[in-house]
N, C-alpha and C positions, 0 to 999 in steps of 0.2 A: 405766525403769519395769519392766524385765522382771524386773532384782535384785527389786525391791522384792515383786513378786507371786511370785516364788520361796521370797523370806525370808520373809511369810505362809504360804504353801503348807507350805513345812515347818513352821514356827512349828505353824500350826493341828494337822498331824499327829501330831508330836511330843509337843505340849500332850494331845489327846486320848490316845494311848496312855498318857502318864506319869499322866494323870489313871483311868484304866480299872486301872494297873497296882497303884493306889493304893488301892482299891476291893478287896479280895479279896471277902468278904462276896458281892458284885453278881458280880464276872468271879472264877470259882476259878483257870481257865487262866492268866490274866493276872496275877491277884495273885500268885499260888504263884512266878512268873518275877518281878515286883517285889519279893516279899521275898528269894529267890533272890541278886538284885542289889542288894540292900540298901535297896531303899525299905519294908523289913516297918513303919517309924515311920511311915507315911501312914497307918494303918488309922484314927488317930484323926480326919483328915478326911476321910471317904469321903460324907460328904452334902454336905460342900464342894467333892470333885472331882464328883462324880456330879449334882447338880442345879445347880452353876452352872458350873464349868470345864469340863466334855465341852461344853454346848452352845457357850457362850462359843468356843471352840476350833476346834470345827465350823462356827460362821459364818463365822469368819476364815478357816477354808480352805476356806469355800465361797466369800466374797468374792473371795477370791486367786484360785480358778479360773475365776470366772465374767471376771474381769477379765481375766488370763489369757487364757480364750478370745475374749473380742470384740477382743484383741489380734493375738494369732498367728490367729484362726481357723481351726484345726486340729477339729472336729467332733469325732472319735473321742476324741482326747486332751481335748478341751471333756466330754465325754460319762463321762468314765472318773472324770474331774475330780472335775464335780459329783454322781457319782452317789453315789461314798463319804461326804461331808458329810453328803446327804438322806438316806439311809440310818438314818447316824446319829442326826440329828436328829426325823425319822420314830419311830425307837424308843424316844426321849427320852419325846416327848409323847403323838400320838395314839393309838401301839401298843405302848404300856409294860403294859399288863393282859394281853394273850396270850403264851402260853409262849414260841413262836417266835420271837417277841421279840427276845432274848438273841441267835439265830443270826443276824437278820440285825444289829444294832450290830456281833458279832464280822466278819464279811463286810465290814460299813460301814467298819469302823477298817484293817482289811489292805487294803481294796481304797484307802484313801486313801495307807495306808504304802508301799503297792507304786507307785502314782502318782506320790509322792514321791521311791520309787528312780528310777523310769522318767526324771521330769525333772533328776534328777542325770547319769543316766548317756549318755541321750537328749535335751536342751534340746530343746524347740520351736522352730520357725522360722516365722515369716511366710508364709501361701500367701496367694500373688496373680499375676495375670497382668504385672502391674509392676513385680515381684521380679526377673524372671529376666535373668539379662546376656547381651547375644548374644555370640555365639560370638566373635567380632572384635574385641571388648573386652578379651578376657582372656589 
């Protein structure tokens, strides 16, 4: 289960940057580095990435975290998790009319891709009192 809610978690992150990166128009910083690396051909569906892939994307890696955490239950790492998706998805719908807007999605999309480093480099582990092997065991 824990592959599976990894290979989400990136999936979801991944999907949203390449979708933001496709978007110039919406994200300058973002697109100017997509066409940089050669996705400048996405510009023609940027109401395809921007109103159904970003969210689409961001529930997947909100799903994979939330599962994630009632797994490992790890709080901070649960907390880091979910907070880049809602962010995102936050900006999407109810706070798409204010300027500031814009700052937190770009906040929302790093803070999911640095999460995504974090559980590469870092995996989660299990806390519990049930975990732990005594000393005589090992």
């Amino acid at each position: 289960m824990r592959w599976l809610t990894s290979l989400f978690d990136k999936t979801g992150a991944l999907g949203v940057l390449t979708a933001t990166m496709g978007c110039a128009s919406c994200f300058p910083a973002l697109g100017s580095f997509g066409a940089a690396i050669g996705l400048g051909f996405l510009h023609q569906y940027e109401g395809l990435f921007l109103n159904t892939l970003l969210p689409i994307f961001a529930v997947i890696a909100l799903a994979a975290n939330v599962i994630s955490f009632f797994i490992h239950k790890v709080w901070y790492r649960g907390l880091a998790g979910i907070a880049g998706p809602i962010m995102v998805l936050l900006t999407m719908f109810p706070l798409w009319a204010y300027d500031w807007s814009t700052y937190l999605l770009y906040a929302g999309i790093a803070l999911m891709l640095s999460v995504s480093i974090w559980d590469v480099i870092s995996p989660a582990h299990k806390v519990c009192s049930s975990c732990d092997v005594p000393s005589q065991q090992v």
